[in-house]
C-alpha positions as a printed NumPy array, in Angstrom:
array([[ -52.74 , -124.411,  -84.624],
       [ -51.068, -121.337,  -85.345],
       [ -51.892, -118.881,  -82.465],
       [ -49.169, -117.905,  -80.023],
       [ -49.477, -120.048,  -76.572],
       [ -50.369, -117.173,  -74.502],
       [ -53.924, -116.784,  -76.68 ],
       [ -54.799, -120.547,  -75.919],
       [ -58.22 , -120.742,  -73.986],
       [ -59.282, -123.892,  -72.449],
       [ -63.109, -123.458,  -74.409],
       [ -61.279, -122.818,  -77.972],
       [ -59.092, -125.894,  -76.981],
       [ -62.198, -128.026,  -75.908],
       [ -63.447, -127.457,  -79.25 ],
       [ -60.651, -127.826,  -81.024],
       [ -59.931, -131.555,  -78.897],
       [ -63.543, -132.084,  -80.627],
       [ -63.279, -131.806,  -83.446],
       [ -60.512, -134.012,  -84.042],
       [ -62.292, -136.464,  -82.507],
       [ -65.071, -135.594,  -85.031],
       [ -62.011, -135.761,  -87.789],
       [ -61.466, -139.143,  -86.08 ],
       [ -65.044, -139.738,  -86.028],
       [ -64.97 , -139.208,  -90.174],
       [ -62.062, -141.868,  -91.037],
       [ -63.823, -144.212,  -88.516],
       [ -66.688, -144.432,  -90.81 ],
       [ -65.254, -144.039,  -93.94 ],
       [ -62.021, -145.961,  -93.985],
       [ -63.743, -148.504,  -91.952],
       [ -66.418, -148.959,  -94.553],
       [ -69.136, -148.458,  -92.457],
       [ -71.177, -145.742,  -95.099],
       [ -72.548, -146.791,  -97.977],
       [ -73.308, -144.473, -100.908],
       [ -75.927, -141.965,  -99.82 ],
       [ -78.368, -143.178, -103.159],
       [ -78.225, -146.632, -101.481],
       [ -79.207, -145.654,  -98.379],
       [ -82.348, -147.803,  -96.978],
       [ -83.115, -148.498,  -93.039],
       [ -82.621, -146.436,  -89.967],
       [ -79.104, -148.002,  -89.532],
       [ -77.446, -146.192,  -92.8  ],
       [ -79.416, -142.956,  -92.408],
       [ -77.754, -142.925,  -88.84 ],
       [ -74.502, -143.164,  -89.987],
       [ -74.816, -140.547,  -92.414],
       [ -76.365, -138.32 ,  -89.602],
       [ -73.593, -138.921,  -87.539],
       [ -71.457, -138.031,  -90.617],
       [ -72.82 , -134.708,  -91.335],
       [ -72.527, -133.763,  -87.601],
       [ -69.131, -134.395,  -88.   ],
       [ -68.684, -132.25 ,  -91.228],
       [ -67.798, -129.19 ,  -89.337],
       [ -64.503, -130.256,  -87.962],
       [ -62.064, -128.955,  -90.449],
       [ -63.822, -125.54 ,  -91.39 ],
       [ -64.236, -125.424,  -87.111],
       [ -60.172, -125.496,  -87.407],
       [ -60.255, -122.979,  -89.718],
       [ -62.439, -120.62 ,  -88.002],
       [ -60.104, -121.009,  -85.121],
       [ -56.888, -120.227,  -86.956],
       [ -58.55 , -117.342,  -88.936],
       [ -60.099, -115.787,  -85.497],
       [ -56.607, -115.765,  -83.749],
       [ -54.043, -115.158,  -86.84 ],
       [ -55.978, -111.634,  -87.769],
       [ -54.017, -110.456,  -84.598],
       [ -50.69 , -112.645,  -84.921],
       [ -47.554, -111.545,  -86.421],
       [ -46.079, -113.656,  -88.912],
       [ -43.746, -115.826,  -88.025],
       [ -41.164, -117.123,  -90.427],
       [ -40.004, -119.67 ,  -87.178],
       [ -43.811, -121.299,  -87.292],
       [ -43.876, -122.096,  -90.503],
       [ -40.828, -123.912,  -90.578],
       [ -41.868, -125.595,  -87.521],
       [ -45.029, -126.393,  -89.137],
       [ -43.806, -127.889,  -92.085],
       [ -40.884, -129.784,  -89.745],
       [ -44.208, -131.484,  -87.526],
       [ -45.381, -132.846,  -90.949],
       [ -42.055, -134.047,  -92.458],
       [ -41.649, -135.238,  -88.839],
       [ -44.229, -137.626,  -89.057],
       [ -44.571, -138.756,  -92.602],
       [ -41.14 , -139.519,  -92.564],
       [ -40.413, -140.91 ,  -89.299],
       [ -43.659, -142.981,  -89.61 ],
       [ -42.71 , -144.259,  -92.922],
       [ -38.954, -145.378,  -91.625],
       [ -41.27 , -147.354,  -88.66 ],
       [ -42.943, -149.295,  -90.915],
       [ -39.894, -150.08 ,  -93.271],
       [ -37.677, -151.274,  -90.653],
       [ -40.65 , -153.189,  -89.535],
       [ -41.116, -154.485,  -92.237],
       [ -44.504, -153.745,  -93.025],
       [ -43.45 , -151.909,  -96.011],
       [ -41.414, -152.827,  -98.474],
       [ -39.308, -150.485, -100.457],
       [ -39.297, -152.368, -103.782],
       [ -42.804, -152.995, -103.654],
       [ -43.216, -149.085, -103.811],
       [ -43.119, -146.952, -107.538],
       [ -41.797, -143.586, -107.465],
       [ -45.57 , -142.557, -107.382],
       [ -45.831, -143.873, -104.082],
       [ -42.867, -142.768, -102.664],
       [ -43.475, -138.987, -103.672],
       [ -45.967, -138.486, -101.032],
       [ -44.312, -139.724,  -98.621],
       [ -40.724, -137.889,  -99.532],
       [ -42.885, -134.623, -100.179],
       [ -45.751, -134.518,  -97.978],
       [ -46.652, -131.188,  -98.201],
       [ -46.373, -130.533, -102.31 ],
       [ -46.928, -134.556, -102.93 ],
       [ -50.749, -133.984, -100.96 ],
       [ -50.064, -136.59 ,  -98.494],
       [ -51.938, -134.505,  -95.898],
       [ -54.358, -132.623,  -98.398],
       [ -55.465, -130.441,  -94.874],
       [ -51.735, -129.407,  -93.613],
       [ -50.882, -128.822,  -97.399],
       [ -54.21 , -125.802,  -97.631],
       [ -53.482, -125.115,  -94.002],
       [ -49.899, -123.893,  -95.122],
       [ -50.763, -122.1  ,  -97.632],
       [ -53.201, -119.936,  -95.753],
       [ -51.038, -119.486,  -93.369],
       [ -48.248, -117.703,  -96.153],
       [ -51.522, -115.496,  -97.32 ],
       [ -52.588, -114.958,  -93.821],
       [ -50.502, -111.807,  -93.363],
       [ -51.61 , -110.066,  -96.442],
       [ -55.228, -111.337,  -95.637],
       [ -55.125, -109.541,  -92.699],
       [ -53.937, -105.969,  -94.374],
       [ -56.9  , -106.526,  -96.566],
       [ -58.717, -107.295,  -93.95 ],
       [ -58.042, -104.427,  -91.504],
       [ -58.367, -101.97 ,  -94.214],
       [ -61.877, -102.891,  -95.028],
       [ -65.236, -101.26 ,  -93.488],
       [ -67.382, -103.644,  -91.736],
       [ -70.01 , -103.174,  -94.48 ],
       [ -67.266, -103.818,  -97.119],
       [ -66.172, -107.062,  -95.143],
       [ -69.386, -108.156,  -95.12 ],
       [ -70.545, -107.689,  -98.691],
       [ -66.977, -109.694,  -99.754],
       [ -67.42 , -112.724,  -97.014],
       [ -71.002, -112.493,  -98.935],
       [ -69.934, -112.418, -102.424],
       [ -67.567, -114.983, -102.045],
       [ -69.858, -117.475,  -99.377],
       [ -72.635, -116.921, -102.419],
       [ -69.929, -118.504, -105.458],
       [ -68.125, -120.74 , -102.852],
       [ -70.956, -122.393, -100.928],
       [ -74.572, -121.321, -101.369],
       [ -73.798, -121.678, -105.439],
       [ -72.603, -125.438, -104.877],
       [ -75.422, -126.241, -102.042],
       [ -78.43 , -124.67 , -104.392],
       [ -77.466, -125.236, -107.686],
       [ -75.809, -128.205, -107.724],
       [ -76.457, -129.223, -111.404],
       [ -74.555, -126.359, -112.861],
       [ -70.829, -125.738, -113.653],
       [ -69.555, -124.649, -109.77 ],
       [ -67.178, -122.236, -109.538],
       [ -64.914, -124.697, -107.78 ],
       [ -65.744, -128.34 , -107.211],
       [ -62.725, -129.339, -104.172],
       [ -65.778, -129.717, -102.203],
       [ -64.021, -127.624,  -99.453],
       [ -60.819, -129.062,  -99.28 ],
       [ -59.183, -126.092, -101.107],
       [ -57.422, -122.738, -100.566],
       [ -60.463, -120.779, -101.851],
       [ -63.078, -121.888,  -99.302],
       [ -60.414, -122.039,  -96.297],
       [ -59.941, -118.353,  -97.477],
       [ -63.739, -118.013,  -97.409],
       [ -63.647, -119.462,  -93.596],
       [ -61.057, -116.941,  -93.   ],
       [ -62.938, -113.708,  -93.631],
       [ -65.911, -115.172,  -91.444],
       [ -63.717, -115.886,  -88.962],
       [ -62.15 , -112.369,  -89.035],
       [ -65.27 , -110.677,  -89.142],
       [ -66.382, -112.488,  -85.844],
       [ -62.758, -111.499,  -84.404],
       [ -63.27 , -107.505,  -85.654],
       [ -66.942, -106.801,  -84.874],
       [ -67.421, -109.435,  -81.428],
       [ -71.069, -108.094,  -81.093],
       [ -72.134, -110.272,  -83.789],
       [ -71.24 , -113.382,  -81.31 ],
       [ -74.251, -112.106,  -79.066],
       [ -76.513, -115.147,  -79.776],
       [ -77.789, -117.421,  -77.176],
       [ -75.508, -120.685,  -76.624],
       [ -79.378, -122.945,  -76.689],
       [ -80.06 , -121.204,  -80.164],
       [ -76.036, -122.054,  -81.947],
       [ -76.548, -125.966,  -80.631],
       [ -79.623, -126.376,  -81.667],
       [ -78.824, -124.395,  -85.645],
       [ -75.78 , -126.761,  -85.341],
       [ -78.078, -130.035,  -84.77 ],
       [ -80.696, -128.447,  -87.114],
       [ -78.397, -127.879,  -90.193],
       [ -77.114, -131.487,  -89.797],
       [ -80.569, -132.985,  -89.73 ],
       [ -81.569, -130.817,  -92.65 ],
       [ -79.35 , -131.771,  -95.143],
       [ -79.888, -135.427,  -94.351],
       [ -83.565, -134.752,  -94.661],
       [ -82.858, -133.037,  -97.879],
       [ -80.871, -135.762,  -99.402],
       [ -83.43 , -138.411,  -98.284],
       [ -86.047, -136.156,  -99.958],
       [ -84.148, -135.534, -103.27 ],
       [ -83.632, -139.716, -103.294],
       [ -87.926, -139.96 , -102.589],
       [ -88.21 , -137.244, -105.668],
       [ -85.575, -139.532, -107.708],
       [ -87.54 , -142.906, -107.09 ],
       [ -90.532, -141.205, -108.603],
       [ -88.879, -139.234, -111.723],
       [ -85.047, -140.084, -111.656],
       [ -81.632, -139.045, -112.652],
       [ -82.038, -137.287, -109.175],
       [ -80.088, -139.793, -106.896],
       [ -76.906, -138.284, -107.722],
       [ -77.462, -134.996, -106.083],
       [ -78.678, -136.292, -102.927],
       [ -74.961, -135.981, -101.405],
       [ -74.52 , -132.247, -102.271],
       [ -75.29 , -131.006,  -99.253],
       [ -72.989, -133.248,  -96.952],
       [ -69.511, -131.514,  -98.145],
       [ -67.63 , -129.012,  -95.949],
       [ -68.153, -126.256,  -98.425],
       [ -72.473, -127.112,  -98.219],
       [ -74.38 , -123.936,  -96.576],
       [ -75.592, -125.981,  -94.085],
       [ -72.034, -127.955,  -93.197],
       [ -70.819, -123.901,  -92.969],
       [ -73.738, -122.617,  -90.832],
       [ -73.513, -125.652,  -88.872],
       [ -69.847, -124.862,  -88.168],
       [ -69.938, -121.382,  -87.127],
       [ -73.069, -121.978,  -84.754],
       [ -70.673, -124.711,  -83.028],
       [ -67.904, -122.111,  -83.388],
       [ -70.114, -118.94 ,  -81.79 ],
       [ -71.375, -121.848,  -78.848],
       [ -67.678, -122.012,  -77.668],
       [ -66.223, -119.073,  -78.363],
       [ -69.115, -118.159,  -75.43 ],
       [ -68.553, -121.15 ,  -73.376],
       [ -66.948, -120.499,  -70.139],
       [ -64.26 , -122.46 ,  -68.26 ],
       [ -62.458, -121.788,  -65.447],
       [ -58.839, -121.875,  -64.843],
       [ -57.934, -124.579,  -63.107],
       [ -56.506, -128.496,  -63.495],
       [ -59.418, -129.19 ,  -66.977],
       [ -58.205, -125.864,  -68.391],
       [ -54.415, -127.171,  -68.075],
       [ -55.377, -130.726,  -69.674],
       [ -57.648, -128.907,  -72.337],
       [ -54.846, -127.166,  -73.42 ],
       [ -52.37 , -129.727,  -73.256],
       [ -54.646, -132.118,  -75.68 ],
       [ -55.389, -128.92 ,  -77.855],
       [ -51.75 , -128.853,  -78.777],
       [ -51.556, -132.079,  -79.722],
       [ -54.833, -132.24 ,  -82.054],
       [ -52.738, -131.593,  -85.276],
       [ -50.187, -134.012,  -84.074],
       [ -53.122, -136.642,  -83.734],
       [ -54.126, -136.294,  -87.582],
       [ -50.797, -136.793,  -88.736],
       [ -50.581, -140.176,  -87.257],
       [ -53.973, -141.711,  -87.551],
       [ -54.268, -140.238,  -91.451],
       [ -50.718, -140.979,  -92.535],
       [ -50.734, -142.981,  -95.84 ],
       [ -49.752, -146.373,  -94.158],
       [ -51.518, -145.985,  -91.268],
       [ -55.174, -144.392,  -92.312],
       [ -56.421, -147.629,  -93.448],
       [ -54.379, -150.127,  -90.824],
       [ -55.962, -148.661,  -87.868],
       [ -59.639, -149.43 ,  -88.327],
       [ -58.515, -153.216,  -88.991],
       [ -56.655, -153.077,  -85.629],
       [ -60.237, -152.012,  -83.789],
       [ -62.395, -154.224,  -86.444],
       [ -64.195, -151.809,  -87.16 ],
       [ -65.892, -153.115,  -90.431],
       [ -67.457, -155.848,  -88.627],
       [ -69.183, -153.015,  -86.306],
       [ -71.13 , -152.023,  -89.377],
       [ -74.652, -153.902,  -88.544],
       [ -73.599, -154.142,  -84.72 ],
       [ -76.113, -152.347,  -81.987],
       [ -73.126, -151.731,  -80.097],
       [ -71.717, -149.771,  -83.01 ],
       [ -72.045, -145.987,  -81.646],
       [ -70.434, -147.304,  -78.524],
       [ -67.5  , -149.149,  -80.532],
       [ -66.667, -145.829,  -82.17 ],
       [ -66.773, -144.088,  -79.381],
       [ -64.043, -146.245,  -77.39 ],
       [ -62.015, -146.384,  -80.695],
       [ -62.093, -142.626,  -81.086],
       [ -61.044, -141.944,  -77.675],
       [ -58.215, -144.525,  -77.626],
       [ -56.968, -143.235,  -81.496],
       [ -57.377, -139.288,  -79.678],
       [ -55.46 , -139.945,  -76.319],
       [ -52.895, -142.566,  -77.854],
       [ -51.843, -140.11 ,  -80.784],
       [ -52.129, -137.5  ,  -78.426],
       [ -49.055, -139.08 ,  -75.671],
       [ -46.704, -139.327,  -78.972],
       [ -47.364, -136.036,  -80.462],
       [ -46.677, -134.704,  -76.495],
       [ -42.735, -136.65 ,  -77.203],
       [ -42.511, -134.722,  -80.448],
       [ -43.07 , -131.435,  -78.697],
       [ -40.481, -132.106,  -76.374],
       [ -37.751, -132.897,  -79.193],
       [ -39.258, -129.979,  -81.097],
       [ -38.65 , -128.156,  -77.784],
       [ -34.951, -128.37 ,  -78.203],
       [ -34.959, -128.269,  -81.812],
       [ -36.412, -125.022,  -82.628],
       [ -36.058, -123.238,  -79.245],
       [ -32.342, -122.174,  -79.23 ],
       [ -29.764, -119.38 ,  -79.809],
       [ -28.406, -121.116,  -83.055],
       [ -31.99 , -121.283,  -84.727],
       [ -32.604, -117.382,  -83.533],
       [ -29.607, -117.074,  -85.159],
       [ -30.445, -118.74 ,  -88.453],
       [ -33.535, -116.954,  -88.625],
       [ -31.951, -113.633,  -87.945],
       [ -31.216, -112.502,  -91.44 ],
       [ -35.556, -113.131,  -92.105],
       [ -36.227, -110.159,  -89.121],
       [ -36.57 , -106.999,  -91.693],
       [ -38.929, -109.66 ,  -94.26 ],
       [ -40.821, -110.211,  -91.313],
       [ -41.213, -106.908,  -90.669],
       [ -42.022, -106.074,  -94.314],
       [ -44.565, -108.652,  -94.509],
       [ -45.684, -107.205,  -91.072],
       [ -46.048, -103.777,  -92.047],
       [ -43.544, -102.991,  -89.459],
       [ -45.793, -103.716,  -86.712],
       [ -44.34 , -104.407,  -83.51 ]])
């Protein structure tokens, strides 16, 4: 989301149009109450949907790994985050006015608790994702010093220390205090992304594994962990007070959500596609992916839109995996042609003498937090 439009490549931007969908994928099943909790699971219909869950687990640390991989060689910007920060004000406030003057939301049925997120998306967590993603984007800079200063042995003993209190800790021992319990949806573990990230950007021999092998780890590590929780719940049934650990290793910070996400990460960064007409439209839809989860997942839309496709009555339904699969599309390609208006208002807004000039008196802090690189 961050990287400067010259580094866009149509096989980063295929993956990144995926894994929306796989964000997509995530609110379908949740929001449309199609999973049940994983201790309840009991037929080859639930343990599907789970399945299909955890293959969709990698889709915000595979944004992540993205951004980390192209910010260690992007100046900072003061320009993008503003124009960050403007995309999600953007839509959490122009959204909300839509359904107001609609009429689909009334003002004096809404507390002050329920207006703060939507006044203050970013600090009121209305998009817990663009909030972290903000924040490692301020740290990114100084990241990066650290970072480039670093040995490739040191870099790799740190990405290990902190991958062993941040992930493996959480996924293995499960029953003891964790060092942090945001289950991946925090600034420590998109840090932890970052350095992996990095180190795949610094040292590019490490990315010499065969595309056959990072699919199949990918598919592997999501059938694992399923098998693992089904296993813990077959140990529970025979000794108990088990059940409630069967879900540990579904979150994005699990070892095998994080191994699954950089084999899918190493499989594109190798895949080639040539320039030509689906290069343009990858990158076209790749700029419009963050646009896409700020409409389906604002607050009075994320759980209006699965009632507009039905989706809860898909829940038993043989035709479920093709339901989803029209509905994620449609939600992808439909967010997509609004966010693609946005950029052309954002066009004019941000790309013009009198906000160069605005941003003028920020050149020598941008160069500070540079390190006066040019």
């Amino acid at each position: 989301m961050a990287e400067q439009k010259k580094s866009r490549q149509a096989n980063i931007e295929l993956l990144r149009i995926i894994a929306m969908m796989m964000i997509i994928t995530l609110h379908y099943l949740d929001k449309g109450n199609i999973l049940v909790e994983f201790a309840a699971v009991n037929g080859f219909q639930p343990v599907l949907h789970r399945f299909i869950q955890v293959l969709c687990m990698v889709s915000v640390n595979v944004y992540v790994l993205i951004s980390g991989y192209f910010l260690l060689e992007t100046r900072f910007k003061i320009k993008k985050v503003l124009v960050l920060w403007a995309q999600i004000l953007f839509y959490a406030w122009g959204m909300a006015a839509v359904f107001i003057l609609c009429g689909k939301v009334s003002l004096s049925s809404q507390g002050i608790y329920d207006l703060i997120p939507v006044a203050l998306p970013v600090t009121g967590n209305h998009y817990w994702f663009g909030t972290i993603y903000l924040m490692l984007f301020a740290f990114s800079p100084f990241l990066n010093v650290l970072i480039k200063n670093m040995t490739r042995k040191q870099h790799l003993i740190v990405t290990g220390v902190a991958l062993t209190f941040f992930s493996l800790w959480n996924t293995v021992l499960p029953f003891t205090i964790p060092v942090s319990d945001g289950e991946g949806m925090d600034l420590p573990w998109f840090v932890c992304l970052y350095l992996v990230a990095a180190y795949i950007r610094k040292y590019p021999d490490c990315i010499k594994v065969k595309k056959w092998l990072c699919l199949l780890t990918y598919v592997g590590c999501a059938a694992g962990s399923v098998a693992l929780g089904l296993l813990v719940l077959f140990v529970d049934s025979k000794v108990g007070k088990l059940g409630g650990y069967a879900g540990n290793f579904f979150p994005y910070n699990s070892t095998f959500t994080l191994i699954g996400s950089i084999a899918l990460f190493l499989f594109f960064l190798q895949l080639n596609i040539k320039e030509g007409v689906l290069g343009k439209i990858l990158v076209r839809l790749g700029a419009c992916t963050f646009g896409v989860f700020l409409i389906h997942e604002h607050m009075y839309m994320r759980y209006l839109w699965p009632t507009w496709f039905k989706v809860a009555e898909m829940k038993d339904s043989p035709w479920l995996l093709l339901h989803l699969a029209g509905t994620v599309l449609t939600v992808f390609l439909v967010c997509s042609l609004i966010d693609m208006v946005r950029q052309f208002i954002f066009k004019y807004l941000f790309n013009n003498k009198c906000m160069d000039a605005l941003l003028k008196p920020f050149a020598k802090l941008e160069e500070s937090i540079n390190g006066g690189e040019k």
